[in-house]
N, C-alpha and C positions, 0 to 999 in steps of 0.2 A: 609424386606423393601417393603411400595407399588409398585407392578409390575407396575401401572399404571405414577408410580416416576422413573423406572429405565431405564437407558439412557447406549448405551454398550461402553467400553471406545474404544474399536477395530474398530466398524464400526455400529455408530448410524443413524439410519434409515432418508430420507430426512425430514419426521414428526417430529422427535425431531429435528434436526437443525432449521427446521422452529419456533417450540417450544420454543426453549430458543435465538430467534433471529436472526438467520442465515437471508440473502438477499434474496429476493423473487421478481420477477417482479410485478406480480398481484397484491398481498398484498401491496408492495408501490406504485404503481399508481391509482391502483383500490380501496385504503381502505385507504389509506393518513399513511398507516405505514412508513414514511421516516424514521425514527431513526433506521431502519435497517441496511441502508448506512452506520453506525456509530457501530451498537450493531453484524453487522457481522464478525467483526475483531476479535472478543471473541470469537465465536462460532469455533472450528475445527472439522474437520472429524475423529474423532478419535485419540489415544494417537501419534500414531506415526508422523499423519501429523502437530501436536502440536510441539513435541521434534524437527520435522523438519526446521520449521519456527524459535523458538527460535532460533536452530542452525545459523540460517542463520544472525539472528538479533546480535545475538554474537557476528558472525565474522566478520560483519560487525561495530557493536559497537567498536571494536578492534582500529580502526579508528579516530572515535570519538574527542580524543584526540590532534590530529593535524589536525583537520577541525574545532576547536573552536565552538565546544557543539552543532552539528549539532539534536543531539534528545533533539528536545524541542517537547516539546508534542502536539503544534499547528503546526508542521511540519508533524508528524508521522499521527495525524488525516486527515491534508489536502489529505496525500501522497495516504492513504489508502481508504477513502471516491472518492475520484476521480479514485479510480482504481473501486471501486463496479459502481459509477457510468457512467461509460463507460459500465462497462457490462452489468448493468439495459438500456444503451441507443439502445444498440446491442442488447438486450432480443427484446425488443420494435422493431426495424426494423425485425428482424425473426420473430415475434409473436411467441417467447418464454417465454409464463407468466408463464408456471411453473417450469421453474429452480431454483435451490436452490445453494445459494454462502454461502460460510465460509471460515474465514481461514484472516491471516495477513499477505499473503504474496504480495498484494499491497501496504504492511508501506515497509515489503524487496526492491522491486524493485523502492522506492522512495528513500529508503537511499541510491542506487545505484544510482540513475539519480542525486543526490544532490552532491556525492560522486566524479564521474565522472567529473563534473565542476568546483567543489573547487579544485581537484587537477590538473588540467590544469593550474592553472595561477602560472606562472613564478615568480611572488614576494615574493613570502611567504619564510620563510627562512628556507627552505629543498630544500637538492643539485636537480635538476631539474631530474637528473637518477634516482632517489629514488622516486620522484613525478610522472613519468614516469612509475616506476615500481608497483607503488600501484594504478596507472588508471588502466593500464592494466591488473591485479587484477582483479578489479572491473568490467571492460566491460567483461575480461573472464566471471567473474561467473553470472553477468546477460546475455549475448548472448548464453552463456552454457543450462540457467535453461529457457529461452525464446524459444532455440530449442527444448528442452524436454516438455515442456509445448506444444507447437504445434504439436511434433509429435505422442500425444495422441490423436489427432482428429480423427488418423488411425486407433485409439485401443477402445477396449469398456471396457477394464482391467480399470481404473482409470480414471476421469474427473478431467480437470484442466481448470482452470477459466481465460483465456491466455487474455480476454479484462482486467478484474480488474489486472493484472501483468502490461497490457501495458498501462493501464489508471494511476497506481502506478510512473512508470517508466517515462513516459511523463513530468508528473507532478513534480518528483524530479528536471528535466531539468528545468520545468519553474523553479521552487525555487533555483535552485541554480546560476541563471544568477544574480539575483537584489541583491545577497549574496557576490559573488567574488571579485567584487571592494573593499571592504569592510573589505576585510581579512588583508588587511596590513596595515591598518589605527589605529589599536589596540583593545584591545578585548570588550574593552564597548563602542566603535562606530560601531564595528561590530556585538554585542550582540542586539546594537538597531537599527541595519538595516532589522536584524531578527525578531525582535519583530514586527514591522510595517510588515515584507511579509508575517510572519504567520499568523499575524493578521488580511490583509486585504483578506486573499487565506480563512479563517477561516469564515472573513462575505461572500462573496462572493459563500462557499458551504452551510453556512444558508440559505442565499436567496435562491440559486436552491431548499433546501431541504422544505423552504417554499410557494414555487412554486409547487413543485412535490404535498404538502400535496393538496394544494387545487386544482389540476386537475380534480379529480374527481368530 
């Protein structure tokens, strides 16, 4: 294989994540590389932080099902794109242009914040304890991986990218306000209350992204 092609599945260098996409501050504001914001979700640090994130999108999918098809894929790109760009906005106030982001665990903590809202509303027809009991789920394991996430700022072992989690996270909240009403109205008036929030969250992070490009 060309050495100059190989990429290590364990722990590939900040150069290849940059390489095949990873988020970069400089490169999107300084060079108009916006589709970063979007192509870093692909990119992961290696196999394990990979198997990690699915893991998480998993259990989280598990859900799915009695939230009426919360992974539409204009939801997962808003969720994730707004988590890189929080932490492109935070690189910019540190004058941190060369960090380098990867990784989909901004779509994770959006399923969470989307998750978290739908199952608060009392109408839906699950006993209100069972609704109760799969929030609190839910805020466990995002307040869990939120603390873990921060208390690497202490460590020099691992970097974790805690603005695009909280930018992920945030943003589920907005999405899943103008969704709740909706829920108990039936599944194709609430499919196309979805359609219009991803929709308008979808123009909405084109424009910043075509903003960002022509900065420079």
């Amino acid at each position: 294989m060309d050495g100059a092609a190989w990429v290590s599945v364990q722990s590939p260098t900040p150069y290849d994540l940059v390489r095949f996409g990873a988020n970069n501050t400089g490169l999107v504001l300084n060079h108009g590389e916006w589709y970063r914001l979007l192509t870093a979700t692909f990119v992961h640090v290696g196999w394990i932080h990979l198997a990690t994130n699915m893991w998480c999108l998993w259990n989280l999918g598990m859900l799915e099902s009695r939230c009426w098809a919360i992974w539409a894929g204009c939801g997962l790109s808003a969720d994730r794109d707004c988590g890189n760009l929080l932490s492109t906005a935070v690189n910019v106030i540190a004058r941190n242009d060369g960090s380098v982001g990867a990784g989909a665990s901004g779509a994770v903590f959006g399923i969470a914040g989307i998750l978290i809202v739908l199952l608060s509303n009392r109408r839906l027809p699950i006993p209100w304890e069972e609704l109760r009991r799969l929030r609190r789920s839910v805020i466990q394991f995002a307040v869990l991986n939120l603390v873990i996430g921060g208390a690497t700022i202490f460590f020099d072992v691992i970097r974790i990218d805690n603005m695009a989690h909280l930018g992920g996270f945030f943003s589920g909240l907005a999405l899943g306000v103008p969704l709740a009403p909706r829920m108990t109205f039936g599944r194709q008036r609430y499919l196309g209350r979805q359609k219009i929030t991803f929709g308008v969250a979808a123009l909405l992070l084109a424009l910043i992204g075509y903003w960002i490009a022509n900065m420079r």
